[in-house]
C-alpha positions as CSV (number, residue, x, y, z in Angstrom):
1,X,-180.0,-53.4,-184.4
2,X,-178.7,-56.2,-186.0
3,X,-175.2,-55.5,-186.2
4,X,-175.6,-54.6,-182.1
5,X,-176.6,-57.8,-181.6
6,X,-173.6,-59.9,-183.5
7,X,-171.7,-57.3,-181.7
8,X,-172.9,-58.3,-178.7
9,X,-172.8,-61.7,-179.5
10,X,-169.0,-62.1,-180.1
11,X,-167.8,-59.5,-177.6
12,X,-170.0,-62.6,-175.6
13,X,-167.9,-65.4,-177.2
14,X,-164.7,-64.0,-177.0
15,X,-164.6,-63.2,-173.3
16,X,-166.2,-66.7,-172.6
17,X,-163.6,-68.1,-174.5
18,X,-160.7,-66.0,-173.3
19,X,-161.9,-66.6,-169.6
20,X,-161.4,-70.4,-170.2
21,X,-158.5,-70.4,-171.8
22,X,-156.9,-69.1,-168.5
23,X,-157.1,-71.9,-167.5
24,X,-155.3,-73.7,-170.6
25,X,-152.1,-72.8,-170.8
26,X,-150.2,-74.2,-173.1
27,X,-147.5,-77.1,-171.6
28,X,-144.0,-75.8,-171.0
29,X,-141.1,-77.9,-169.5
30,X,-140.7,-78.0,-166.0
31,X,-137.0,-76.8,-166.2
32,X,-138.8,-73.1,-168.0
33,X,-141.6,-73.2,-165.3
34,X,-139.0,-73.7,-162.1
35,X,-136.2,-70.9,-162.4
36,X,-134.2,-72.7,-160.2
37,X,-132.3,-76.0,-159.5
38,X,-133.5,-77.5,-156.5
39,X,-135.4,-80.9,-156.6
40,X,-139.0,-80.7,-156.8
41,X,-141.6,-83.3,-156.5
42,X,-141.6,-83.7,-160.2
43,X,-137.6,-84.3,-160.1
44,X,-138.2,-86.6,-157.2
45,X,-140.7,-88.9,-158.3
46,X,-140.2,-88.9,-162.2
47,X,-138.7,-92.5,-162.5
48,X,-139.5,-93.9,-159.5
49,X,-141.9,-96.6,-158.2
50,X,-143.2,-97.0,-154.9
51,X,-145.0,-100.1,-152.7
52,X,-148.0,-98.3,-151.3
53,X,-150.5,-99.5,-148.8
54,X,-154.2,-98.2,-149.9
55,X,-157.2,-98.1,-146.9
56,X,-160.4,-96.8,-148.6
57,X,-163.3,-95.1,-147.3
58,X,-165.6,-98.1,-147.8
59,X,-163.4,-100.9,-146.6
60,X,-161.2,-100.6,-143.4
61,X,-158.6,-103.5,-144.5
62,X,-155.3,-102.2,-146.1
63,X,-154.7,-103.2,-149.5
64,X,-151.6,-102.9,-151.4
65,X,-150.5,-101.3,-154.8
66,X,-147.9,-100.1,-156.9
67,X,-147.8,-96.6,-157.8
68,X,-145.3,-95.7,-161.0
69,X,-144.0,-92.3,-161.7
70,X,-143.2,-91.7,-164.9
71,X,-142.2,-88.9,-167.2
72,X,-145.0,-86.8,-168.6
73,X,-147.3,-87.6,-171.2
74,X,-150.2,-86.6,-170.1
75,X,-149.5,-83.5,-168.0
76,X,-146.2,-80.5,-168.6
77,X,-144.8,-82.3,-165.3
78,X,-144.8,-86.1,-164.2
79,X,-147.5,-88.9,-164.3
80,X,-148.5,-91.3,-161.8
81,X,-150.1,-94.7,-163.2
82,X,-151.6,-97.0,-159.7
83,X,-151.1,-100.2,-161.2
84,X,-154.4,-101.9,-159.7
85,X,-156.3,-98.1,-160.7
86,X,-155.1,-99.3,-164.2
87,X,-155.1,-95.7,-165.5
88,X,-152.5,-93.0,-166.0
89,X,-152.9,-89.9,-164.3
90,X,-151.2,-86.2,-164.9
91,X,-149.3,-84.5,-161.9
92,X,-147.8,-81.3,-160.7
93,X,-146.0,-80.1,-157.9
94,X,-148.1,-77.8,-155.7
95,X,-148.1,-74.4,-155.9
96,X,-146.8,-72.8,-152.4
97,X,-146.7,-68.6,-151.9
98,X,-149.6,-66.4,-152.2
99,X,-151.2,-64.9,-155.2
100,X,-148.8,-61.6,-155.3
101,X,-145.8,-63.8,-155.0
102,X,-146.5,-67.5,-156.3
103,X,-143.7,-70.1,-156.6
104,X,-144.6,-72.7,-159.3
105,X,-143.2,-76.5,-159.2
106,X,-141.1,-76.2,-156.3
107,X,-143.0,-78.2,-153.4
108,X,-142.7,-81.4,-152.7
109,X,-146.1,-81.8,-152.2
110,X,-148.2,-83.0,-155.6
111,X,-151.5,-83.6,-156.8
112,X,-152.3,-85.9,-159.9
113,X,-156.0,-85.9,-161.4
114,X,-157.0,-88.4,-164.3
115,X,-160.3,-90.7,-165.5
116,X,-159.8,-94.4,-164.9
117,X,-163.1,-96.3,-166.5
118,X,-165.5,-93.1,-166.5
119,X,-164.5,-92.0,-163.0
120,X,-162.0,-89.2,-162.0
121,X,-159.7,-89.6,-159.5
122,X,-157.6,-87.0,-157.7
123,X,-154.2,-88.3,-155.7
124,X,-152.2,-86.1,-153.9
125,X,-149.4,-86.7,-150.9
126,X,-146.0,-85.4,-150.3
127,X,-142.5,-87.2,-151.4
128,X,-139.3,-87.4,-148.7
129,X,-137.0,-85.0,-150.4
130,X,-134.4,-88.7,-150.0
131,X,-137.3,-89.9,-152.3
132,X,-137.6,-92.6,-150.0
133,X,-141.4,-92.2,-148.8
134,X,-144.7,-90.5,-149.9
135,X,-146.7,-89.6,-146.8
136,X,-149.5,-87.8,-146.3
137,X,-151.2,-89.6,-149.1
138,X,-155.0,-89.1,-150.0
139,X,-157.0,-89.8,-153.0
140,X,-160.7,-88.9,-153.6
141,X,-162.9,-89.9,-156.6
142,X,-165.7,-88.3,-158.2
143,X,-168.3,-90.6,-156.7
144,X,-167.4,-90.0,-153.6
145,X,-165.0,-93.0,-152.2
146,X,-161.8,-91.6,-150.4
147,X,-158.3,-93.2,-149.6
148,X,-155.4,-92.7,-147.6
149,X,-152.1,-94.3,-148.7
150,X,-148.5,-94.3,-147.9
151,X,-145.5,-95.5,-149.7
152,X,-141.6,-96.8,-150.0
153,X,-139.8,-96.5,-152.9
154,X,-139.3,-99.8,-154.5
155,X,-135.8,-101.1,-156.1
156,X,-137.1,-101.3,-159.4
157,X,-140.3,-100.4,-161.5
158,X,-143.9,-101.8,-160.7
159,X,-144.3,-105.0,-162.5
């Protein structure tokens, strides 16, 4: 009965542990996850900065900010640190197809999720394929305050 048990036990453990670990996949480079050339989101933005003008859910007057792009440290694709959010936040280009025929890292839309000061934020929005613009910007934190944003690309980094 005993043995049934740890049996049961790890049989438990291991398919807990192999469930979650779908959705930990270890990093890879963008150029092995795309399979073709054409520029992404992550191409795009990786190296760019942008002027953004921020309205939040809790006050109606427009704000401004700096939003950097950089290359990844703490996601397989890009980064996005809001200079007035003071944190760094990890990105991807959004997945477009359907579950029988996915295609990974080739939109041009992109979400970026990250914790600034014990609160996560998720940004997301959609870069001109010029690089020019982000539109369609929107951000959303875990207590509840949204944002909508929209940007031009700057002629050099966020200082």
């Amino acid at each position: 009965m005993a043995r049934a048990l740890i049996a049961l036990a790890t049989s438990l453990a291991l398919a807990t542990f192999a469930h979650a670990g779908s959705y930990d996949a270890p990093p890879q480079a963008a150029s092995l996850q795309l399979g073709a050339s054409k520029p992404t989101c992550a191409t795009i933005l990786t190296g760019r900065s942008y002027d953004c003008t921020v309205v939040s859910s809790f006050n109606a007057t427009p704000f401004t900010d700096c939003y950097d792009f950089l290359a990844p440290s703490m996601s397989s694709q890009f980064d996005l640190h809001p200079v007035g959010l003071g944190a760094t936040l990890g990105c991807s280009c959004n997945p477009t197809g359907s579950v029988k025929k996915p295609k990974f890292n080739q939109s041009k839309q992109f979400t970026c999720v990250g914790d600034a000061q014990g609160t996560v934020f998720t940004f997301e929005g959609k870069v001109a394929a010029s690089g020019k613009k982000i539109t369609g910007g929107r951000d959303a934190s875990a207590v509840g305050n949204t944002f909508l944003y929209s940007c031009t690309v700057r002629a050099s980094g966020c200082e």
